[in-house]
C-alpha positions, 0 to 999 in steps of 0.5 A: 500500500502506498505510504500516506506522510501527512504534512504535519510529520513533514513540518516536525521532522523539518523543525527537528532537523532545523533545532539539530542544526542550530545546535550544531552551529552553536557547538560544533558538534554531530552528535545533537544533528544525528540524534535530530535527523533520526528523530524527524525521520521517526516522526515523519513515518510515525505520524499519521492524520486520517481525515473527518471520514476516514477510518483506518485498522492498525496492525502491530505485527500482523495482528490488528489492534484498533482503529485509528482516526479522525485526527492524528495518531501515532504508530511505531513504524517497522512493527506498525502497519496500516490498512486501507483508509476506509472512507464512511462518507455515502458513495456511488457505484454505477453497475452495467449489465449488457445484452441481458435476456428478460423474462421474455427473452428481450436482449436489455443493456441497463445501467443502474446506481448504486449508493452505499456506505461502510457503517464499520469500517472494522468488519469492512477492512477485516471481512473483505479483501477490496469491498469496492470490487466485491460491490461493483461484481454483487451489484452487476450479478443481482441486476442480471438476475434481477433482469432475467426475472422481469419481463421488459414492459415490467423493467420500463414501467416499474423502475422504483420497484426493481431498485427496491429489490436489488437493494434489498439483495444487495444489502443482505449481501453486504450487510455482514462486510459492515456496508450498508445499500442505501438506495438503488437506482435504475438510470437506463434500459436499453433495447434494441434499435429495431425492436423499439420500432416494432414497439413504436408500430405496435402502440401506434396500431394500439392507439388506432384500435382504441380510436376506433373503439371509442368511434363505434361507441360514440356511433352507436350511443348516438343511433340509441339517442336517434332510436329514442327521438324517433319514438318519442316524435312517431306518436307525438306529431306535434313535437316533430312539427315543432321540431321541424320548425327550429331546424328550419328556423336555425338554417335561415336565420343567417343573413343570405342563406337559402335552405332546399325544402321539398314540397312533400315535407312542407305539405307533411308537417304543414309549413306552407303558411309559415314559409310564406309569411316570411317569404312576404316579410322580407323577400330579399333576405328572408328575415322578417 
């Protein structure tokens, strides 16, 4: 593991090597110097500082000790020996499954998100050799698993529900590591380029049947509402003739218009002394 030297060991060991120096010039002698330079060497691989959210175990001969952090902290150098720093903070790991079947045999490329944090960092250091790893090749497995058992319409509609069980599978994974899954979440489902056309055909056809469904609905409400008037107007003469009346009231009222009415249904419903009182009211515009 590359040796981390914080600045604060670097600062001692220059100051102790400086006060060496200094007493050096002042008495001529190398002692004090060398006892200085192997004290700032000392301090400079002794002194450690791990950050707010940094853990990190302690080893003394190969056999842990402790945790160490947050701040400074001090180990023997040659005999001590240093993990990982184990970061506690919420982090963020993108898993990727490509040309995965679902359910209904459909080839998927799907990206997911995984946010995740160490709780103990003891059983994280002492339980797994690189938990990075080991949570990026959990995470891509349970979500080819977890592909394989949904059908692709359920994988495009249901997202929320898919990442709800893969963090539950991977935190019971996990959990025994001392690492925790927060959430997943599932970023993008890919398909196929012709098969999003066949889909993209398929729900416009969807679409047409649905409107011609909802047309022979609307069809068929408005032929009961006729059947109904027609039932209502065969033995109710004098409605129809009112009603007859209205449409033709309705068609002329507009200034210039001119309705074609066969004399059979002017004759039928009586009408003839009506059209001429407002033939004679106003000959040029039929408005009375």
């Amino acid at each position: 593991m590359k040796t981390r030297i914080s600045n604060f060991a670097i600062l001692l060991c220059i100051a102790v090597a400086a006060a060496g120096m200094a007493v050096f010039a002042i008495t001529k002698n190398l002692a004090p110097m060398i006892v200085a330079a192997a004290v700032g060497v000392y301090l400079l691989f002794s002194i450690r500082i791990a950050d707010q959210w940094e853990r990190v175990a302690l080893l003394r001969l190969g056999k842990y000790v402790g945790l160490r952090g947050p701040g400074v902290f001090h180990m023997i150098p040659v005999i001590d020996s240093l993990s990982r720093f184990v970061d506690q903070r919420v982090r963020v790991t993108s898993a990727t499954a490509e040309q995965t079947l679902t359910h209904d045999t459909v080839p998927v490329n799907v990206d997911a998100i995984v946010f995740w944090m160490v709780w103990n960092a003891e059983k994280s250091i002492l339980e797994v050799e690189d938990f990075e790893r080991a949570i990026l090749m959990s995470a891509q497995t349970a979500l080819r698993e977890s592909i394989g058992r949904h059908q692709l319409a359920q994988m495009i509609s249901e997202r929320e529900t898919l990442g709800r069980e893969l963090q539950r599978i991977l935190d019971e994974k996990t959990n025994p590591w001392g690492i925790t899954i927060q959430s997943v979440e599932i970023r993008d489902v890919n398909i196929p380029k012709n098969l999003e056309d066949a889909m993209s055909r398929q729900a416009q056809a969807e679409r047409e049947r649905q409107a011609r469904i909802i047309l022979g609905q609307a069809e068929t409400e408005i032929s009961e509402k006729f059947a109904s008037a027609a039932a209502q107007y065969e033995h109710n003469p004098v409605a129809l003739h009112l009603r007859a009346m209205n449409m033709l009231y309705e068609a002329i009222k507009e200034k210039g218009a001119m309705v074609v009415v066969p004399s059979t249904a002017v004759e039928t419903m009586g009408l003839g002394g009506t059209l001429g009182t407002v033939a004679l009211a106003n000959p040029k515009t039929g408005e009375s």
